[in-house]
C-alpha positions as CSV (number, residue, x, y, z in Angstrom):
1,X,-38.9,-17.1,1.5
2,X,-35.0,-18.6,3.0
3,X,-32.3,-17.1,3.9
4,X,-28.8,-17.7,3.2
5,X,-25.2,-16.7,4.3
6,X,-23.0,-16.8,1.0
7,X,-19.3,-16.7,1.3
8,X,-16.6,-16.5,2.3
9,X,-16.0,-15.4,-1.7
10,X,-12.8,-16.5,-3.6
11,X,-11.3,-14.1,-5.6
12,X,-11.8,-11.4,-4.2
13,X,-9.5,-9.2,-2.0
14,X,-9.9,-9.5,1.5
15,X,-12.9,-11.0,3.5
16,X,-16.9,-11.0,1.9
17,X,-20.1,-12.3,3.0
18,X,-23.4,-11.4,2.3
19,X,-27.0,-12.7,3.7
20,X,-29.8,-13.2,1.1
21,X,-33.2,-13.7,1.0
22,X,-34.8,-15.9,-1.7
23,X,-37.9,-16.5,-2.7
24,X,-38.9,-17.9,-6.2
25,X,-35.4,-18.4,-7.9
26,X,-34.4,-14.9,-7.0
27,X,-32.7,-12.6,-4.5
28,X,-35.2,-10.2,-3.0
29,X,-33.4,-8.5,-0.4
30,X,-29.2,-8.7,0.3
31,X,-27.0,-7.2,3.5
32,X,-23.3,-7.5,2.6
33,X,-21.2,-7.8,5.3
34,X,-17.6,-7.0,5.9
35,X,-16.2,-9.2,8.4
36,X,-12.9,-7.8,8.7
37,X,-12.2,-4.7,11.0
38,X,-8.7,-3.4,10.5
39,X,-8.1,0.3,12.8
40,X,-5.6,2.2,10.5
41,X,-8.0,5.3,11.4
42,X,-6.9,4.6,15.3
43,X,-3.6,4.1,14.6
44,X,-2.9,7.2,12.4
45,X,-4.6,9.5,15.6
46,X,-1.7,11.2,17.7
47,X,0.7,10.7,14.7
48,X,3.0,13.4,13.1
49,X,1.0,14.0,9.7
50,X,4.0,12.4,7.5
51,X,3.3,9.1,9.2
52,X,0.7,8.8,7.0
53,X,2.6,8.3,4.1
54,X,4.0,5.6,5.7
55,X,1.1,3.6,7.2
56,X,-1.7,4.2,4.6
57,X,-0.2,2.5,2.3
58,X,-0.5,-0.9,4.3
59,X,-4.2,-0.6,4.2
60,X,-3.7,-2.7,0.6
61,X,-1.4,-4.3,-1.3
62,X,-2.9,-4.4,-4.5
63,X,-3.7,-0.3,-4.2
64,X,-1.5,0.8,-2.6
65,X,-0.5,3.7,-4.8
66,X,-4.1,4.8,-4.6
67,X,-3.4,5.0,-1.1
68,X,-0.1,6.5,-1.5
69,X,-1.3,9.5,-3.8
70,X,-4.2,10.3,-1.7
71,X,-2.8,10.8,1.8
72,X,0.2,12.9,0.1
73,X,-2.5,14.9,-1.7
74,X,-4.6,15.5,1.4
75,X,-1.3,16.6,3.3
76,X,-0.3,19.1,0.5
77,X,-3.8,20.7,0.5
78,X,-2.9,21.6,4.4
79,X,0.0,22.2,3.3
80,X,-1.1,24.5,0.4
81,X,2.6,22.8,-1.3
82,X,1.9,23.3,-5.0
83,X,4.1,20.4,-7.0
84,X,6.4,20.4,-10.2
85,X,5.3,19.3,-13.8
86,X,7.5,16.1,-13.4
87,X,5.7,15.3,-9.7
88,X,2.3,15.5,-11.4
89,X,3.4,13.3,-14.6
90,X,5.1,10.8,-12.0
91,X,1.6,10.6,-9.4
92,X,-0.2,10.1,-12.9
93,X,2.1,7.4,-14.5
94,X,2.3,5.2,-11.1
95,X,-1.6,5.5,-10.2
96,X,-2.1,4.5,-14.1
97,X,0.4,2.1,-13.9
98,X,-1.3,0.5,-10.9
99,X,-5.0,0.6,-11.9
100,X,-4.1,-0.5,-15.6
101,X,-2.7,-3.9,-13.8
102,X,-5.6,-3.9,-11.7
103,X,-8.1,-4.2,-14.1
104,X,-6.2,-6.4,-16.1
105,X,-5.8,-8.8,-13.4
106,X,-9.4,-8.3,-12.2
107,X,-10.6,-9.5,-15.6
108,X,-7.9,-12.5,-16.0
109,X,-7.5,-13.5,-12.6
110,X,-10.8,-12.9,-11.1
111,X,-13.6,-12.3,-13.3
112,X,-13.5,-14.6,-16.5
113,X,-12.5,-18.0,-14.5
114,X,-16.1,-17.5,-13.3
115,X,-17.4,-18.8,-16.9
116,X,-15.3,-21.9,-16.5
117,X,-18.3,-23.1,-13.9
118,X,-20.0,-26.3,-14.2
119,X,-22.7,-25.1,-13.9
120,X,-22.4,-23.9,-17.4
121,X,-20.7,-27.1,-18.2
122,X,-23.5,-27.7,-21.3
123,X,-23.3,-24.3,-22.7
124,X,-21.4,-24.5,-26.5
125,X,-19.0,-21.6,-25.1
126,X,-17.8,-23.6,-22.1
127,X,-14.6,-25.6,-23.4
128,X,-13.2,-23.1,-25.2
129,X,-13.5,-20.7,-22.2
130,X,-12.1,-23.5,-20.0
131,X,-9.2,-23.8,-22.3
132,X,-8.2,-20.2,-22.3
133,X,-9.4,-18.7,-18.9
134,X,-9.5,-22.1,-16.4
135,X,-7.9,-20.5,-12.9
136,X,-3.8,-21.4,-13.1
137,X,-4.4,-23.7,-15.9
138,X,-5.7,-21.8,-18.6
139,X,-3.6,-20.3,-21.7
140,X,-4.4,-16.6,-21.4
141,X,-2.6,-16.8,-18.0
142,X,0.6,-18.0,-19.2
143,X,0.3,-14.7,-21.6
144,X,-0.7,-12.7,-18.6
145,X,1.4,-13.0,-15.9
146,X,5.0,-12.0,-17.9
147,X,3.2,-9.2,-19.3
148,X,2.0,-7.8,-16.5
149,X,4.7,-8.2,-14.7
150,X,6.7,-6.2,-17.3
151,X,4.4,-3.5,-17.2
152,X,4.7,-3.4,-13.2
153,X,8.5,-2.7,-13.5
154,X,7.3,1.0,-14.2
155,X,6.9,1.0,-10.1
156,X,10.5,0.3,-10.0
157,X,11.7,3.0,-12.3
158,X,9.1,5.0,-11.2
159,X,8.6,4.3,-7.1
160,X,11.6,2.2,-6.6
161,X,9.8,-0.3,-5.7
162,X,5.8,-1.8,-5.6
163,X,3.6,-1.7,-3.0
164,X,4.4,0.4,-0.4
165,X,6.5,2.6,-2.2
166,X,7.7,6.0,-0.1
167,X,8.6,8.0,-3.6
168,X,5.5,9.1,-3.6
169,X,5.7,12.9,-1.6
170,X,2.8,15.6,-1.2
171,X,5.2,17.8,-3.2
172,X,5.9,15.2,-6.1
173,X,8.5,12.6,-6.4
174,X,11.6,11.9,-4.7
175,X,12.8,9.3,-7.7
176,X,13.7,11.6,-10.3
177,X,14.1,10.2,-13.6
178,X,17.4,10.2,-15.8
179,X,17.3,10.3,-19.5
180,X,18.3,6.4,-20.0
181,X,15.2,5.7,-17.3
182,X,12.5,7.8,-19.6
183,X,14.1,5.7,-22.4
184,X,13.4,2.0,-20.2
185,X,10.0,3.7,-19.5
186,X,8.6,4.0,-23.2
187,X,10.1,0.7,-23.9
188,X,7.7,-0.9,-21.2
189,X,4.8,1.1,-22.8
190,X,5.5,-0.1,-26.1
191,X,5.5,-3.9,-25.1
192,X,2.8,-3.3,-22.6
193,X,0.9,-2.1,-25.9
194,X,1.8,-4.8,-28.3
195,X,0.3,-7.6,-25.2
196,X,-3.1,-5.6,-25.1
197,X,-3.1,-5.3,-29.2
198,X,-2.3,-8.6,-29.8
199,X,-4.2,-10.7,-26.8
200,X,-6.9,-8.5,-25.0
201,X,-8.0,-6.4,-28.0
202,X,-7.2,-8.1,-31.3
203,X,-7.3,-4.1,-32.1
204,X,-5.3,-1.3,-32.3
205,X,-5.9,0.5,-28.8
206,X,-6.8,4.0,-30.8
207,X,-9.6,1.2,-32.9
208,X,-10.6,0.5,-29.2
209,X,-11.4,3.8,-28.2
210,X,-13.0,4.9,-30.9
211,X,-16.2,3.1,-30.4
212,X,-18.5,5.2,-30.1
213,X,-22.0,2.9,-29.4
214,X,-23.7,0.3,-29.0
215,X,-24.1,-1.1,-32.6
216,X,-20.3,-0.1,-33.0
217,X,-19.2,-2.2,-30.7
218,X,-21.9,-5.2,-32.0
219,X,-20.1,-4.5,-35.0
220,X,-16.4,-4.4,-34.2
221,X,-17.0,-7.8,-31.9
222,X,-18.8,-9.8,-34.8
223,X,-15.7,-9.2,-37.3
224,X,-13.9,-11.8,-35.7
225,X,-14.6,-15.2,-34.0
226,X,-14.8,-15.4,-30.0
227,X,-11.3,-16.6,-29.9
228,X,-9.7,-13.7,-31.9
229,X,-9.7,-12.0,-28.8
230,X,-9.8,-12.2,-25.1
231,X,-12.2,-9.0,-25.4
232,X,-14.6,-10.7,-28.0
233,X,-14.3,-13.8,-26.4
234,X,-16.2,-12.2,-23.2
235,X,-18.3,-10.0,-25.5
236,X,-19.9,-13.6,-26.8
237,X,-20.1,-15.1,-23.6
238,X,-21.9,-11.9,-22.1
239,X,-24.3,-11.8,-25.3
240,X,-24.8,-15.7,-24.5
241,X,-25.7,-15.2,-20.7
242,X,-27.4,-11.8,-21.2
243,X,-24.5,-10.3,-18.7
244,X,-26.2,-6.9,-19.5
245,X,-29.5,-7.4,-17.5
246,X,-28.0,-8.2,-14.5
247,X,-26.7,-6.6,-12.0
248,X,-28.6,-3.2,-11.9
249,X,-28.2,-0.4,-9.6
250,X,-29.7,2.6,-8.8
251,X,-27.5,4.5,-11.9
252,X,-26.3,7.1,-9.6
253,X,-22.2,7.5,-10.7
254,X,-19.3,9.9,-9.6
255,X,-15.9,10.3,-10.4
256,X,-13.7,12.5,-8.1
257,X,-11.7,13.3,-11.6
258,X,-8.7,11.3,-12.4
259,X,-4.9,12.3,-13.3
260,X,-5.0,16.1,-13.2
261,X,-2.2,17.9,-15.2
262,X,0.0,20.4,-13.7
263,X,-2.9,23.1,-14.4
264,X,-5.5,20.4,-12.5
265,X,-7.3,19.4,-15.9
266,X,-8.1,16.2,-15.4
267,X,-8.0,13.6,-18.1
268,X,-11.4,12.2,-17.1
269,X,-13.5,14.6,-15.9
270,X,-15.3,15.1,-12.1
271,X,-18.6,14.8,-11.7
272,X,-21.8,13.0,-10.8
273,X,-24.7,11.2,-13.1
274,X,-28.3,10.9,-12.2
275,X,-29.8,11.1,-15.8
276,X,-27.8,13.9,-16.1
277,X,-24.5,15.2,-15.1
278,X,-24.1,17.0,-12.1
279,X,-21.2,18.2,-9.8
280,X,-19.6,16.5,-6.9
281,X,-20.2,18.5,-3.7
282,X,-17.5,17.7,-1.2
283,X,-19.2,19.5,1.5
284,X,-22.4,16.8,1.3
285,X,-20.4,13.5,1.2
286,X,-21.2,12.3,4.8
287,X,-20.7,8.3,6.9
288,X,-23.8,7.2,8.1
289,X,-23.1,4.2,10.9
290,X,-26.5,3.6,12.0
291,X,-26.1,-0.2,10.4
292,X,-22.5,-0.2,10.7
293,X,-21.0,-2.3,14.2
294,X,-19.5,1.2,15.5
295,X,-20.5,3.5,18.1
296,X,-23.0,5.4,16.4
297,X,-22.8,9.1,15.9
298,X,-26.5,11.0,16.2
299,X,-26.7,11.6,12.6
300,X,-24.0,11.0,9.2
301,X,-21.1,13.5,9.4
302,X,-18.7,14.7,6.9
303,X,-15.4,13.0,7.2
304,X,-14.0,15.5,8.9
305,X,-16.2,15.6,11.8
306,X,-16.2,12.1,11.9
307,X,-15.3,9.0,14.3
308,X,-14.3,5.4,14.2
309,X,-14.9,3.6,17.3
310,X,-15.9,0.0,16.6
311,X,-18.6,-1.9,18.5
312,X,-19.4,-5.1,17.7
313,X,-22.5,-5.2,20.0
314,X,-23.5,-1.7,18.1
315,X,-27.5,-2.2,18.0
316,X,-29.0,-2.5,14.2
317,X,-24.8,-3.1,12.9
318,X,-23.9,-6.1,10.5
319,X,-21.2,-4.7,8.9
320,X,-17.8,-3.0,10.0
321,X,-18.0,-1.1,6.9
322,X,-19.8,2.8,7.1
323,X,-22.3,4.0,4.7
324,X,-21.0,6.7,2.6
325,X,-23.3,9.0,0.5
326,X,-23.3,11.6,-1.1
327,X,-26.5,14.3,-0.5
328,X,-27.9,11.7,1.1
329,X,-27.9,9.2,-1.9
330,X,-26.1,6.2,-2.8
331,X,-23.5,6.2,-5.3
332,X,-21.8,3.9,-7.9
333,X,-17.9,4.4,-7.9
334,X,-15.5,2.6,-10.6
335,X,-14.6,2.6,-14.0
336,X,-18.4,2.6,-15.6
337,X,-18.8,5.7,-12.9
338,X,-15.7,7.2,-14.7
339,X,-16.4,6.7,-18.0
340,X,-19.9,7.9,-17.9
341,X,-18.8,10.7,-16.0
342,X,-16.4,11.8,-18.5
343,X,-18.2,11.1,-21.6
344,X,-17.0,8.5,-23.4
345,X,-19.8,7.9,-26.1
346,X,-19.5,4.4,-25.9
347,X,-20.4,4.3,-22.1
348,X,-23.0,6.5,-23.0
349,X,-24.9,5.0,-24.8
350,X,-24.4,1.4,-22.9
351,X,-25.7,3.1,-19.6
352,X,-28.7,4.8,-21.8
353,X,-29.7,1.4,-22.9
354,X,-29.1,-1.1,-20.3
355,X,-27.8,1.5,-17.1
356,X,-25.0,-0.1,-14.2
357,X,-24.7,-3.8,-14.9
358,X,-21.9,-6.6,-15.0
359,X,-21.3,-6.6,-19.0
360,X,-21.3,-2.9,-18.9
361,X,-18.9,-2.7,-16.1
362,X,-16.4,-5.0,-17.3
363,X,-16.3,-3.2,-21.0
364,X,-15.2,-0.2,-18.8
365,X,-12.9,-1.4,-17.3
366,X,-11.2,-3.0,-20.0
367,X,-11.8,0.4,-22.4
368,X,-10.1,2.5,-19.5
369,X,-7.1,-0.1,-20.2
370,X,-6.7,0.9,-23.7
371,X,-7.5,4.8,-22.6
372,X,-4.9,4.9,-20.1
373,X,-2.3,3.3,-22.1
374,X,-2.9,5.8,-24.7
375,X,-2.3,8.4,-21.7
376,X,1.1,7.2,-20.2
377,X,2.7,7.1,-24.0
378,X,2.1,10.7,-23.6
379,X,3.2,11.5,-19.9
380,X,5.9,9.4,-20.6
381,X,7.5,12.0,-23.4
382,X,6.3,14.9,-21.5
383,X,9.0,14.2,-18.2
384,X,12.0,15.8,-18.0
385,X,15.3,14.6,-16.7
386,X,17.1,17.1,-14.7
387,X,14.1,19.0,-13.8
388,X,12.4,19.4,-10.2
389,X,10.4,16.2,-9.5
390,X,9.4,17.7,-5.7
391,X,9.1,20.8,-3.5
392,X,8.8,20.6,0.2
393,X,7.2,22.7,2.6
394,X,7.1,22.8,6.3
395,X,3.9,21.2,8.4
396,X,1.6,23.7,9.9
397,X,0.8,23.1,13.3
398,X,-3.2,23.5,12.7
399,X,-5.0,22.8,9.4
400,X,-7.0,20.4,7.4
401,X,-6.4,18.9,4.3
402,X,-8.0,16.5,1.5
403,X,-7.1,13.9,-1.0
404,X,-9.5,12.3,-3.6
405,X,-8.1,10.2,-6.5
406,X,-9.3,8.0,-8.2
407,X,-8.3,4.4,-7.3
408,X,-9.1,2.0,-9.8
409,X,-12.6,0.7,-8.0
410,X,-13.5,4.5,-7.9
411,X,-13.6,7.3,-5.6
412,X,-11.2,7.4,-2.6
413,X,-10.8,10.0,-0.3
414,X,-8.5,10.7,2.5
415,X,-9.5,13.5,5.3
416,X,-7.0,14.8,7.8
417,X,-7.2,17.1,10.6
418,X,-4.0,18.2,12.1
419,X,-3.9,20.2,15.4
420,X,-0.3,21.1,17.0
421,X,1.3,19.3,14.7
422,X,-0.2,15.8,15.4
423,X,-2.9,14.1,13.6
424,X,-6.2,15.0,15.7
425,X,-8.7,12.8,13.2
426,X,-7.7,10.7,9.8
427,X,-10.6,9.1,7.6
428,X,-10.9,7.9,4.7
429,X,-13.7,6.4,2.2
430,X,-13.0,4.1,-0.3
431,X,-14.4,2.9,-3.1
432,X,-15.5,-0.8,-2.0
433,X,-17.0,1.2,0.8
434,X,-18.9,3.3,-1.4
435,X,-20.1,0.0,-3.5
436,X,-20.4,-1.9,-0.9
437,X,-22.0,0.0,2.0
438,X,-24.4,-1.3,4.3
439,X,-28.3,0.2,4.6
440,X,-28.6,3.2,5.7
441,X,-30.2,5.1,8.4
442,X,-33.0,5.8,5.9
443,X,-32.9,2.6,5.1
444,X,-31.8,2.6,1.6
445,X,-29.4,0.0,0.6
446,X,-26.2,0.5,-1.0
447,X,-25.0,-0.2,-4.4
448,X,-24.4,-4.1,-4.3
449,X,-27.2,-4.4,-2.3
450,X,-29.3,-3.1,-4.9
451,X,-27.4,-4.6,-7.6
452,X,-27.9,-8.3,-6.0
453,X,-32.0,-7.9,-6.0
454,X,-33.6,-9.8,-9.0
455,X,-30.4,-12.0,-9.4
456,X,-31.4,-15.2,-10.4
457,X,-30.9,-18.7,-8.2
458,X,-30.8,-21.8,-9.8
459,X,-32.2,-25.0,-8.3
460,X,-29.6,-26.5,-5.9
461,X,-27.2,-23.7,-6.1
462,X,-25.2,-23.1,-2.7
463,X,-23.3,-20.3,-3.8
464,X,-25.5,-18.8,-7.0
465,X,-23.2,-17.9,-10.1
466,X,-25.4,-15.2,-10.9
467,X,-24.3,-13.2,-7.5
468,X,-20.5,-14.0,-8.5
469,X,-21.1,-12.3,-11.3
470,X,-22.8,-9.1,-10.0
471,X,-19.9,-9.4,-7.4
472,X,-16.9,-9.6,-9.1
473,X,-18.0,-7.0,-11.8
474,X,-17.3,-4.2,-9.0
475,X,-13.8,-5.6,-8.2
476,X,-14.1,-5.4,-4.5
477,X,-11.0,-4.9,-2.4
478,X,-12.4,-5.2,0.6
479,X,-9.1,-4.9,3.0
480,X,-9.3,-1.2,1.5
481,X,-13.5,-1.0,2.6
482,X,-12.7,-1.1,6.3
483,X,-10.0,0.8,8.4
């Protein structure tokens, strides 16, 4: 048995170690670690509520609409500050807008220049996948970047500008949208659809979501070659490397429910999965800190009732990041949690085979792409120039409030506690911080922890590819895990 400190990881957002023990080729037991403590909880305490539209956003710049959207949603629910038809389609198209680019760039940019490894230098996939996803060099990112960064100038129609936009209001929008802007809006969509048909897919995006299993998907992938598509291509190298037996969880999922209309039907359900669906109950999602380097509270409190006061002599701590669960159990948070969640019959019936692992997260991801797409096409002709985009509302001196959206890692939540018209107590969970919690009191590990055991080690290895993999396929932003 050895230990071993792996990282710091590239490609990734923000700072990410882990420890691992080893023995016989194979993880047997992993601690991650998040090494970077940040304090926008401390900083928000004392602070007239609307400062938090203001400062939250900051915690990322990669999600920070996530951000943005929750903290004005938790500030209208103590406000009680219903919002227009054109508010709700705005919140929706920006958070899509954002977490569309994010996975794209996640799968681009972070997760397929993983293939282009020597260590898989002999495999007969290699050069091709060198070719098209090499970091900086490869073809697929000379495609990318213009697209995406066509698609992003929706925040600029939309927001104004991207990150850290201040459009974004608990009662809506204040960037209202003229008749030529919803025009330059469908434009975007419509070239931002052509890229994913023509590059990612190889597919129509309604083909795309359409499949509805396993052997549809074997099917659709073998009637074209790897290179007919960026999707296929990964299909073939996950089929190669048997991406979909590694990486295993405990397959416990939940979605907060993403991109309510203006009646709050959301597009993909709320819920929880453990077998079977369940609900999410807000009232049971507690912190636990008793591995965490804070001061520790005698047991895990709701957000609400809890504190962040770092200590980094805190007995039993090795990460700054809490341990969120939910009844007392760990949960899976992302795109996979979404999907399954909602009930798309392809995610189904991957989880029902094979359960939480990298080849099934990735497909997600990349099938929320097309899904979302579909979405904004439709929000898109629903706004309508010249009518109200926001409603305000005064502050009350004493309430409470909540916001959970869905970011595009998953669940994120933002609590706040106002009393005399300051903020008394401001927390928030994110998603990396539900994927990528530390043990807890109990001492139950948390998702990656879980999902690192059994990975594989090869001889000589420093940093094993096998826990980049498992890694990447949960998209961590881990500036967003710690506040």
């Amino acid at each position: 048995m050895s230990r071993r400190i792996v990282g710091p990881f590239n490609r990734v957002e923000g700072d990410l170690e882990m420890q691992l023990e080893i023995s016989d080729g194979e993880v047997k037991n992993a601690w991650v670690v998040s090494p970077m403590y940040r304090g926008f909880e401390q900083i928000l305490q004392g602070k007239e509520p609307r400062d938090a539209l203001v400062y939250t956003p900051r915690i990322c710049g990669i999600c920070s609409v996530s951000q943005s959207v929750a903290s004005a949603r938790a500030i209208a629910d103590a406000q009680k500050l219903p919002m227009p038809a054109n508010g709700t389609l705005s919140h929706n198209l920006l958070l899509a807008n954002e977490n569309a680019a994010d996975h794209l760039t996640h799968f681009y940019l972070f997760f397929m220049p993983d293939f282009v490894n020597d260590v898989y230098a002999k495999e007969p996939w290699h050069g091709a996948a060198a070719q098209r996803f090499k970091a900086i060099k490869g073809s697929a990112i000379k495609e990318l970047l213009p697209a995406r960064a066509e698609f992003m100038h929706l925040m600029g129609l939309l927001a104004g500008k991207w990150p850290h936009s201040l459009a974004i209001q608990p009662g809506g929008s204040s960037r209202p949208i003229e008749v030529q802007e919803k025009a330059r809006i469908q434009a975007i969509l419509y070239s931002f659809r052509q890229f994913l048909e023509s590059t990612l897919f190889g597919d129509s995006l309604e083909r795309i979501v359409a499949l509805d299993s396993s052997a549809a998907l074997e099917s659709w992938t073998t009637e074209g070659t790897a290179q007919s598509s960026d999707f296929r291509h990964f299909l073939h190298i996950s089929a190669a490397l048997g991406l979909e037996r590694l990486g295993r969880a405990a397959d416990r999922f939940m979605s907060y429910g993403a991109y309510r209309d203006h009646k709050g039907e959301p597009l993909f359900a709320e819920g929880s999965w453990d077998g079977r669906l369940g609900e999410v109950d807000h009232q049971q999602i507690t912190e636990d800190l008793s591995h965490s380097w804070m001061r520790h509270q005698a047991e895990p409190k709701h957000p609400y009732e809890g504190i962040t006061l770092p200590d980094a002599e805190a007995e039993g701590g090795y990460s700054w990041c809490k341990a969120p669960r939910m009844a007392g159990e760990v949960m899976e948070v992302g795109a996979l949690a979404r999907q399954q969640v909602a009930g798309h019959p392809l995610i189904r019936d991957l989880v029902q085979q094979s359960g939480g692992n990298v080849r099934n997260r990735v497909i997600a991801r990349l099938l929320e792409i097309a899904r979302l797409v579909i979405a904004m096409e439709q929000w898109s002709r629903e706004l309508t120039p010249k009518e109200p985009f926001c409603y305000n509302a005064p502050m009350p001196k004493d309430a409470v409030g909540c916001g959970l959206v869905e970011a595009a890692r998953g669940g994120l939540g933002h609590w706040i506690k106002i009393k005399k018209g300051r903020i008394l107590n401001y927390q928030i969970i994110a998603p990396t911080t539900w994927n990528f919690s530390p043990h807890d009191a109990g001492g139950t590990p948390g998702a990656l922890e879980q999902a690192l055991v059994g990975a594989t080690v090869r001889e000589g290895e420093v940093d094993p590819v096998s826990v980049q993999h498992i890694v990447r396929s949960f998209d961590p932003c881990m500036v967003c895990t710690v506040h």
